[in-house]
C-alpha positions in Angstrom: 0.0 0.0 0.0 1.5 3.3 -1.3 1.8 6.3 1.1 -0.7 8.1 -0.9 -3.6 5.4 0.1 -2.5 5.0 3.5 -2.8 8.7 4.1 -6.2 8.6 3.1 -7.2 4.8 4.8 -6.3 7.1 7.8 -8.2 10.3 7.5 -11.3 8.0 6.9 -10.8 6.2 10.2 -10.0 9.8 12.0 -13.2 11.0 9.7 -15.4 7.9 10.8 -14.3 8.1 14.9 -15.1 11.8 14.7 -18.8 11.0 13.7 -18.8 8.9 16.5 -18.2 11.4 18.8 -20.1 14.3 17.0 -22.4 14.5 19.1 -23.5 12.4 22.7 -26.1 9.8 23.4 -28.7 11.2 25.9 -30.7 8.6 28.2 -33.2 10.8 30.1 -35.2 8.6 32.9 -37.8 10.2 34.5 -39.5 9.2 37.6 -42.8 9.6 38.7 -43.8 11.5 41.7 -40.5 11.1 43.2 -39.9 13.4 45.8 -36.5 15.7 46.0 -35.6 14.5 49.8 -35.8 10.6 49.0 -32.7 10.5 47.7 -29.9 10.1 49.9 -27.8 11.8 48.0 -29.7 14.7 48.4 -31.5 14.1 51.8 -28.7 13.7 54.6 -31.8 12.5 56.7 -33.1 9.9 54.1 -34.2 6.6 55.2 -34.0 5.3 52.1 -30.6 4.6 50.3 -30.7 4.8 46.5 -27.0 4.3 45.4 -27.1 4.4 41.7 -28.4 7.5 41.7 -26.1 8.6 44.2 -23.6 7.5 41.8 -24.9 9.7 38.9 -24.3 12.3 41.5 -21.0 11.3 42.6 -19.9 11.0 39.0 -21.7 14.3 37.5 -23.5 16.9 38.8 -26.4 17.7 41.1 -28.3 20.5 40.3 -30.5 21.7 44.0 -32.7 24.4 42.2 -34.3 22.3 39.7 -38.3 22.2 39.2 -40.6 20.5 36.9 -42.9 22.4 34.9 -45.6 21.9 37.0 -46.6 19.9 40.3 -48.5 16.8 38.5 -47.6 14.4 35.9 -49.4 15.6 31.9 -48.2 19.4 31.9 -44.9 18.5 32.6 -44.3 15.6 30.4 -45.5 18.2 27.8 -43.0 20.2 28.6 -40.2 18.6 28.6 -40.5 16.9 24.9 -42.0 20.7 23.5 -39.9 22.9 25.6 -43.4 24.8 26.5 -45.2 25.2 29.4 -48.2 23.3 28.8 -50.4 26.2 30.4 -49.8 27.9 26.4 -51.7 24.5 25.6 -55.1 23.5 25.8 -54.2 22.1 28.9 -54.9 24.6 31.9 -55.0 22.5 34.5 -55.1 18.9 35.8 -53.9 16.0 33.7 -55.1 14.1 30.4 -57.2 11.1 30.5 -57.9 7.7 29.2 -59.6 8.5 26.1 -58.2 12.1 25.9 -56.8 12.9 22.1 -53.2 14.0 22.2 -51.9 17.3 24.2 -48.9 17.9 21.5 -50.0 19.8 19.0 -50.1 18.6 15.0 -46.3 19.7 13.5 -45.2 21.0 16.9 -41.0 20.5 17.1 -40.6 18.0 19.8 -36.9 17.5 21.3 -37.1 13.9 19.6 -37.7 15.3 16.5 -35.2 18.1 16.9 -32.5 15.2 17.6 -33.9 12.8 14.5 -33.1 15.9 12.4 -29.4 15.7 13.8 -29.2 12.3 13.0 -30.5 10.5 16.1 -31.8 7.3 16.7 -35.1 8.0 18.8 -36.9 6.3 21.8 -39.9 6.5 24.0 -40.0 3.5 26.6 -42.5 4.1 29.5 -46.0 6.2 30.2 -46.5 8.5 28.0 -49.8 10.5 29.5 -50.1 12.8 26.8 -53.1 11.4 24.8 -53.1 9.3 21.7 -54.9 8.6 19.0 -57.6 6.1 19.7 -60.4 4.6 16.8 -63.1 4.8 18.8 -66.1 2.6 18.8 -70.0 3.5 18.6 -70.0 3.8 22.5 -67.8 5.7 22.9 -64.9 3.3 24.3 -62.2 2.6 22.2 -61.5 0.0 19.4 -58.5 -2.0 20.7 -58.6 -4.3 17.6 -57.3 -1.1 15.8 -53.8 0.4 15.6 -53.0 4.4 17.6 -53.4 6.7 14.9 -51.4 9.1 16.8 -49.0 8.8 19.5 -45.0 9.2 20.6 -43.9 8.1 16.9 -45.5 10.9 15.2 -43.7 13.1 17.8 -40.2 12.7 16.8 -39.8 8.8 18.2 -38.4 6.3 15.5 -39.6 3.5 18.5 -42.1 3.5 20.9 -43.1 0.9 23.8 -45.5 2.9 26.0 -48.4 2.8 28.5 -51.3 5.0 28.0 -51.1 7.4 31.4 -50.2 6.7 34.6 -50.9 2.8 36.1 -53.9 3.6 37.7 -55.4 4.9 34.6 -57.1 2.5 32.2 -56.8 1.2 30.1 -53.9 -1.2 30.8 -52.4 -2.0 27.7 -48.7 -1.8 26.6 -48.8 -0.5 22.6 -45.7 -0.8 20.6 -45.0 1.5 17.7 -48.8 2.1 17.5 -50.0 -1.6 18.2 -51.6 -2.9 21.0 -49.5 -5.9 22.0 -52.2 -7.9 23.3 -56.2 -7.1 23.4 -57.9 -7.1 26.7 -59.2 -9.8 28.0 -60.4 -8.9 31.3 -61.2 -5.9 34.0 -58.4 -5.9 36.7 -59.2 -3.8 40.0 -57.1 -3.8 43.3 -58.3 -1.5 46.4 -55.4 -2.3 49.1 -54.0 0.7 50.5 -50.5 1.0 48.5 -51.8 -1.5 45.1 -55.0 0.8 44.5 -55.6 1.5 40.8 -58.7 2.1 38.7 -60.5 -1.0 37.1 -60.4 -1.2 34.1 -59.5 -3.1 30.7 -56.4 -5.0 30.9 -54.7 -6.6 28.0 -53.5 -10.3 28.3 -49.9 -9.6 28.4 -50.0 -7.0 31.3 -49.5 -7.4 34.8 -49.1 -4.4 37.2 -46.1 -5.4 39.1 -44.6 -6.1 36.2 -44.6 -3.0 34.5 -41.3 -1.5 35.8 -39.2 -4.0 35.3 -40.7 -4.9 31.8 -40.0 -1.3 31.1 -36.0 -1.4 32.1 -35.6 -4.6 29.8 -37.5 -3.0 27.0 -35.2 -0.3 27.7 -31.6 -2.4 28.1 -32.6 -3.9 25.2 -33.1 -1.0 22.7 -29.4 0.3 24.2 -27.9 -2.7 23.4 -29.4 -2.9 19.8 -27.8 0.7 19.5 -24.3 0.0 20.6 -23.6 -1.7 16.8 -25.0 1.8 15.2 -21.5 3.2 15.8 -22.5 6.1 13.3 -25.7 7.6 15.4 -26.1 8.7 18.2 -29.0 8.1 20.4 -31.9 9.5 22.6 -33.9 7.1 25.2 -36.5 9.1 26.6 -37.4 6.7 29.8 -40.5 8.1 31.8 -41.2 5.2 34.4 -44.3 4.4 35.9 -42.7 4.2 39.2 -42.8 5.2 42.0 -46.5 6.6 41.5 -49.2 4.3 42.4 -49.8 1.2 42.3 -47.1 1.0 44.5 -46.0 -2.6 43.6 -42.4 -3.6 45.1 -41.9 -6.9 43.9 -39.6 -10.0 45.0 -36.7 -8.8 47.3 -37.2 -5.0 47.0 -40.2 -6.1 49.7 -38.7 -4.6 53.1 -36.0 -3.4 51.6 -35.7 0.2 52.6 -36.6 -0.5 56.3 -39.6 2.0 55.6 -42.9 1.2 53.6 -43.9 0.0 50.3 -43.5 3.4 49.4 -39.4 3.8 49.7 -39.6 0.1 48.9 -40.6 0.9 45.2 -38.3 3.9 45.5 -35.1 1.9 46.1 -36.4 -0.7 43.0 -36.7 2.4 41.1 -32.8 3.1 41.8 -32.2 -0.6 41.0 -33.9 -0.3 37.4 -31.5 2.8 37.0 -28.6 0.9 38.2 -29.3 -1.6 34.8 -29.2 1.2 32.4 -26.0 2.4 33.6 -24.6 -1.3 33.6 -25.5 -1.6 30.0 -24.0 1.6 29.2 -20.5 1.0 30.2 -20.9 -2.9 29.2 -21.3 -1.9 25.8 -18.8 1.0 26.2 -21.4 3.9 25.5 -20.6 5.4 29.2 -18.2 8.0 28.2 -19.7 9.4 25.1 -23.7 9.4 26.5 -25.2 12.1 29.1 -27.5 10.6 31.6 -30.2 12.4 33.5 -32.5 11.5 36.2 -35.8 13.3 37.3 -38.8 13.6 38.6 -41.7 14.7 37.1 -42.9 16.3 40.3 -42.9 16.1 44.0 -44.2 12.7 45.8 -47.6 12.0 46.2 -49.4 11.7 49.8 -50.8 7.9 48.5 -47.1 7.3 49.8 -48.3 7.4 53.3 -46.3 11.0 54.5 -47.9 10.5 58.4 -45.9 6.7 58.3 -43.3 7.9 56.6 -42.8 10.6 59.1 -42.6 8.2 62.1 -40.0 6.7 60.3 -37.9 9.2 60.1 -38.3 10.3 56.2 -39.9 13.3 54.4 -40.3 12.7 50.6 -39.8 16.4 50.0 -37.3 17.2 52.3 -37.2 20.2 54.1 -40.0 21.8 51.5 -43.4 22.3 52.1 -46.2 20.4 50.7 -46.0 17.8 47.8 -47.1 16.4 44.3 -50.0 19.3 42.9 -48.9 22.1 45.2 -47.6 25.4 44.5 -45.5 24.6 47.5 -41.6 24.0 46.9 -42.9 20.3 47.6 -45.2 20.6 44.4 -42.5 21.2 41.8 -38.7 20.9 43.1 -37.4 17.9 41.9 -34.2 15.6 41.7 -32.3 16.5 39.1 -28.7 14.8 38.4 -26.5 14.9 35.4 -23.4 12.9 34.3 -21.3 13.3 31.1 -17.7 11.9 32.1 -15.4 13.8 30.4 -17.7 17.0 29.7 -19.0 17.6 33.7 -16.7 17.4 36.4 -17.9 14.5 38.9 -19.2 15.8 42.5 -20.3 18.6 41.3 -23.1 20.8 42.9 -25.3 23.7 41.2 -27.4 26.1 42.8 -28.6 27.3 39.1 -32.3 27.6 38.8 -33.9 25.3 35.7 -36.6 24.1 35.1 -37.8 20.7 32.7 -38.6 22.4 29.3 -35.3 23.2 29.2 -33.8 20.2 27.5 -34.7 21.1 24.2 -32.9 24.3 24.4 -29.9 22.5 26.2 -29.7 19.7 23.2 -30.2 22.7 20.6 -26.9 24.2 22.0 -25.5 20.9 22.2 -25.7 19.8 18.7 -26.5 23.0 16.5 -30.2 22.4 15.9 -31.6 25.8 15.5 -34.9 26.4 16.9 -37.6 28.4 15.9 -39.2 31.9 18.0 -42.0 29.5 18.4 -40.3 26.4 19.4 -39.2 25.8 23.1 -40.5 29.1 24.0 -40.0 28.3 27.6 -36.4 26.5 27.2 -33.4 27.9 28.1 -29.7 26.2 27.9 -28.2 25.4 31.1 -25.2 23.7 28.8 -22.3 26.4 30.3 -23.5 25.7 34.0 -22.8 21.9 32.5 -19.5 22.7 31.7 -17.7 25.5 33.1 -20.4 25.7 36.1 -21.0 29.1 35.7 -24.6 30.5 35.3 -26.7 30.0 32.3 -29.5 32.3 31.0 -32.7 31.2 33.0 -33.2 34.2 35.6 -36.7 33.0 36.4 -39.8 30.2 36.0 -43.1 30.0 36.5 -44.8 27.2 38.5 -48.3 25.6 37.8 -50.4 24.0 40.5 -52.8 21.0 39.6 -55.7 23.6 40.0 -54.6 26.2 37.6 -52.9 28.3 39.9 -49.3 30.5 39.2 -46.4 31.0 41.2 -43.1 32.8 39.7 -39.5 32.4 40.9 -36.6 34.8 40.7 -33.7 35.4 42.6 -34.4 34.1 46.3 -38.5 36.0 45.7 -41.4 33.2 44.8 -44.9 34.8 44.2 -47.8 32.6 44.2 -51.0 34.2 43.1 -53.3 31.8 45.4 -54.1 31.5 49.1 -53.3 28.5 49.7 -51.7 25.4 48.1 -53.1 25.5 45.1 -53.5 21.5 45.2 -54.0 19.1 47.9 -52.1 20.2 50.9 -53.6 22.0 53.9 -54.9 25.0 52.7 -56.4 24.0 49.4 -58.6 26.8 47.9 -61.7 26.4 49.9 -59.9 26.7 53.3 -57.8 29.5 52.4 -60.7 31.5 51.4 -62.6 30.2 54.6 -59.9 31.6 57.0 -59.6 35.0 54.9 -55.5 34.0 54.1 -54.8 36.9 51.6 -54.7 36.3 48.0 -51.4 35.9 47.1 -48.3 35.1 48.9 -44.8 36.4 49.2 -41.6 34.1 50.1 -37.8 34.7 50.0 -36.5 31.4 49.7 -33.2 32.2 50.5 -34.0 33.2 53.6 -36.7 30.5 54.9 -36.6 27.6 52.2 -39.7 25.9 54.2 -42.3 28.7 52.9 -44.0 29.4 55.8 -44.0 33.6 56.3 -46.2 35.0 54.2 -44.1 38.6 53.9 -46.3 39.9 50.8 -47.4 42.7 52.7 -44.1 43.7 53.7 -42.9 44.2 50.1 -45.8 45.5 48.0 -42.9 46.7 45.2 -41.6 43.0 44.9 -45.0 41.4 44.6 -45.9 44.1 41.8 -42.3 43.1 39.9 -43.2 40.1 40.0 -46.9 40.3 39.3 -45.7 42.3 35.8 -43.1 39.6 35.3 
């Protein structure tokens, strides 16, 4: 072989490694209603012990300021694939439901089609609770003999394997790439105190307690199946089921955690994680793939918060209130980010973000220009990534499960409501019943746990942030 064709069998291995590393994988797993403080690595008082994620965190970066778009599960999952609030949807409030047709509207840039036009391999394992496309029958219910005529693979997802909404909400089928794996065969209902979910059609293949763990092999095997694509990159979005109710620990994560059922799933949760990032770095994808783990919003009280308190362990920390409040319990979440070689390990950010702003951060990351109305709500937090310095968010906006605002900046939180805004002690009603003003003024910096109202003490910060 002459010099001449050795030069160039070189630059075409330099050119084909480059492509490699163009641009990273992303795995982003997102948990449901699991609450900031039930991580240990996060919770010095934790009962519960969750070491793969405390490894993330070890090896990456934990960011303490980090809040989902809003305190239950539908608004925020919209937000995080459209970069949007989901209050500038139809969606004002509450969540979607079984038969609802999809939140994400026709043609609307998703962060999975963003990435497919980069070159990405693209995948949605988990609940998706953002509406599909059913054919519905003459009553009203629908057709499971036909196919989803719209769901996560007309939003940007080359793969899907998915459960409609959350596992208490019929019906409970698993639909792959649009089909139905298995029709229904029967009405499933369980009413104990931590299994409850809503009857309701179940196809043959599905089993409750299975769900998690069927989701983390679906998911370990669509990794795996990428590792010989040495020439794209890939996204795994991964929003589990777990560890919102049913709460369903199964086979030795029972007792585990020394708690309840409740930190019981949370530690199988951890486990689950724990696979993806041994299948990572057995197929050698570790180095070149940023992982994320969330929650879509703070924990639920189904998870038994009086028990849990005799225990020792508060799901949301030092924070007030939990899943649908305005409350810092509502909507601050985990968040924990590793990209060896990019981030630091051990590293700890007091930056404020907020869910929708992945699509802005993968935008940044690979080029992919964005339109003025795409991601409208996303802003890059890629410097804080890398040179952990501050990025451009100065402020978000918070969403209760009843409709009701809060904004964020600096140390100030405004919340236009006089109570909760959800399910916590004061919802609505009672607020109104003991005459608690109408909106309420904290400093966070100053007392984290919400509880001094000082609105009337700053009338020119609660108009800044009224205009803001």
């Amino acid at each position: 072989m002459n010099i001449f064709c050795r030069l160039l069998l070189l630059l075409l291995i330099l050119s084909s490694c480059n492509k490699v590393a163009e641009y990273p994988n992303l795995v982003y797993i997102l948990a449901d209603d699991m609450g900031y403080g039930d991580l240990s690595s996060l919770n010095p008082a934790s009962k519960i012990i969750t070491p793969n994620m405390d490894r993330i965190a070890t090896e990456g970066m934990v960011f303490t300021d980090a809040h989902s778009g809003s305190a239950v599960c539908t608004p925020t999952r919209y937000g995080i694939l459209t970069g949007r609030y989901s209050w500038r949807s139809r969606l004002k409030q509450g969540v979607t439901w079984s038969w609802d047709q999809p939140l994400i509207e026709d043609g609307r840039q998703t962060v999975a089609s963003l990435l497919q036009q980069k070159g990405y391999s693209t995948a949605c394992i988990g609940k998706w609770h953002l509406g599909l496309g059913w054919t519905m029958d003459t009553t009203g219910i629908a057709d499971f003999s036909k196919n989803i005529h719209t769901g996560p693979n007309d939003n940007g997802f080359d793969y899907s394997f998915i459960i409609p909404a959350s596992l208490d909400i019929p019906p409970y089928v698993y639909i792959e790439d649009k089909i139905i794996t298995a029709q229904p065969d029967t009405i499933t209902e369980n009413n104990s105190k931590f299994g409850w979910w809503r009857p309701g059609h179940t196809g043959a293949d599905f089993e409750h307690k299975r769900v998690l763990e069927t989701f983390t092999e679906k998911a370990v095997a669509w990794i795996e199946s990428q590792a010989d694509e040495d020439e794209k990159p890939f996204f795994l979005y991964l929003p589990l089921a777990a560890p919102h109710t049913p709460i369903l620990p199964s086979g030795r994560f029972e007792g585990i955690s020394n708690t309840n059922p409740y930190g019981d799933f949370v530690v199988m949760v951890d486990h689950m994680i724990g696979r993806i990032l041994d299948v990572l770095e057995k197929n050698e994808l570790s180095n070149n793939t940023i992982v994320i783990v969330t929650s879509d919003n703070g924990c639920s009280p189904q998870a038994d918060f009086a028990e849990l308190a005799s225990l020792g362990h508060d799901p949301s920390y030092i924070y007030r209130g939990h899943k649908a409040d305005i409350f810092e319990g509502g909507h601050r979440v985990p968040f924990l980010v590793r990209w060896p070689g990019k981030i630091k390990p051990g590293l700890q950010s007091e930056q404020i973000i907020c869910l929708t702003d992945l699509m802005a951060t993968m935008s940044e990351i690979t080029g992919a220009e964005l339109k003025d109305n795409e991601g409208e709500d996303s802003f890059s937090f890629l410097r804080t990534l890398l040179k952990n310095k501050p990025s451009g968010r100065k402020s978000v906006i918070h969403h209760s499960v009843d409709g009701f605002f809060a904004i964020r900046k600096d140390g100030w939180k405004l919340e236009i409501c006089p109570g909760s805004g959800g399910w916590s002690f004061p919802v609505n009603s009672e607020a109104k019943e003991m005459g608690l003003p109408p909106v309420q003024l904290y400093n966070l910096y100053i007392e984290p746990e919400e509880r001094e109202n000082v609105a009337y003490k700053n009338p020119l910060i609660v108009e800044e942030l009224y205009n803001l």
